[in-house]
N, C-alpha and C positions, 0 to 999 in steps of 0.2 A: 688456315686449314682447320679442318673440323674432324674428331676421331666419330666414325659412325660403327659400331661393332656388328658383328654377321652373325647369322640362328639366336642360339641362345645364350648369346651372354652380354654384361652390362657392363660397362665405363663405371667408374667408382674412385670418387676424390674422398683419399682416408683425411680422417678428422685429422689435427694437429697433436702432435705427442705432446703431453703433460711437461711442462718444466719442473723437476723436483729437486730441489737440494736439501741434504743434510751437514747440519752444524755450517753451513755456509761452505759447503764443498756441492760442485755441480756437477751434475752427474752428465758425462758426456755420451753423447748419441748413439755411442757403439751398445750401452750398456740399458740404456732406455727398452721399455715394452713397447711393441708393436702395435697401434691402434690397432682396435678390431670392431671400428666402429664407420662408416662414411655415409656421404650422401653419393645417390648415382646420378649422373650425370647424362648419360645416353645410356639406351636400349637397342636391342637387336629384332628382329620383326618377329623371332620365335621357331620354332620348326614345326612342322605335322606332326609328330608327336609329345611337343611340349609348347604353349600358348605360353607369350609373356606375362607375369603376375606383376613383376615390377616395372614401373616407371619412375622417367627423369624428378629428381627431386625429394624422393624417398629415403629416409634414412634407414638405412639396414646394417644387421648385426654379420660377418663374416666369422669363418674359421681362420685363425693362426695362418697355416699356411697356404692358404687359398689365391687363387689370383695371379700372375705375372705382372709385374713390375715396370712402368714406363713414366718417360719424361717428356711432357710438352710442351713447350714454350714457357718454359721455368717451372711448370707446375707436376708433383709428382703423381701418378695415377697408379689402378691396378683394373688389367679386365680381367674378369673372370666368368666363368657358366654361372647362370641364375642358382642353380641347382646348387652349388657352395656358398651362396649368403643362405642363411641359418634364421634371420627372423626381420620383420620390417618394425621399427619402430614407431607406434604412435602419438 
């Protein structure tokens, strides 16, 4: 099964969270920072009043709390409106 998103918004596989320990204590997941970095994955065709700027393969910068939350087929995702990624990376 494949996720296709609708108007204007994009599929977005966030990057992997940093592994960081101090003094040899590891910090667990609850307390970890949130990427706010992914590559997108699919796109939406856009609306009449906004054209897609992003496509599949793009890595882009998001806001904190942007996006909705899903899991598929083991892998975690977030869609969100084009309009809440923040910058494209070159």
């Amino acid at each position: 099964m494949k996720i296709q998103p609708l108007a204007d918004r994009v599929l977005i596989e966030p990057a992997a969270a940093e592994e960081k320990t101090i003094g040899g204590i590891i910090i667990p997941d609850t307390a970890k920072e949130k990427p706010l970095q992914g590559t997108v994955v699919a796109v939406g065709k856009g609306t009449k009043d906004e054209e897609m700027v992003l496509k599949a393969g793009d890595t882009v910068l998001y806001g904190k709390y942007a996006g909705t939350e899903l899991e598929h087929e083991g892998k975690k995702y977030l869609i969100m409106r084009q309009s809440d990624v923040v910058a494209i990376l070159a």
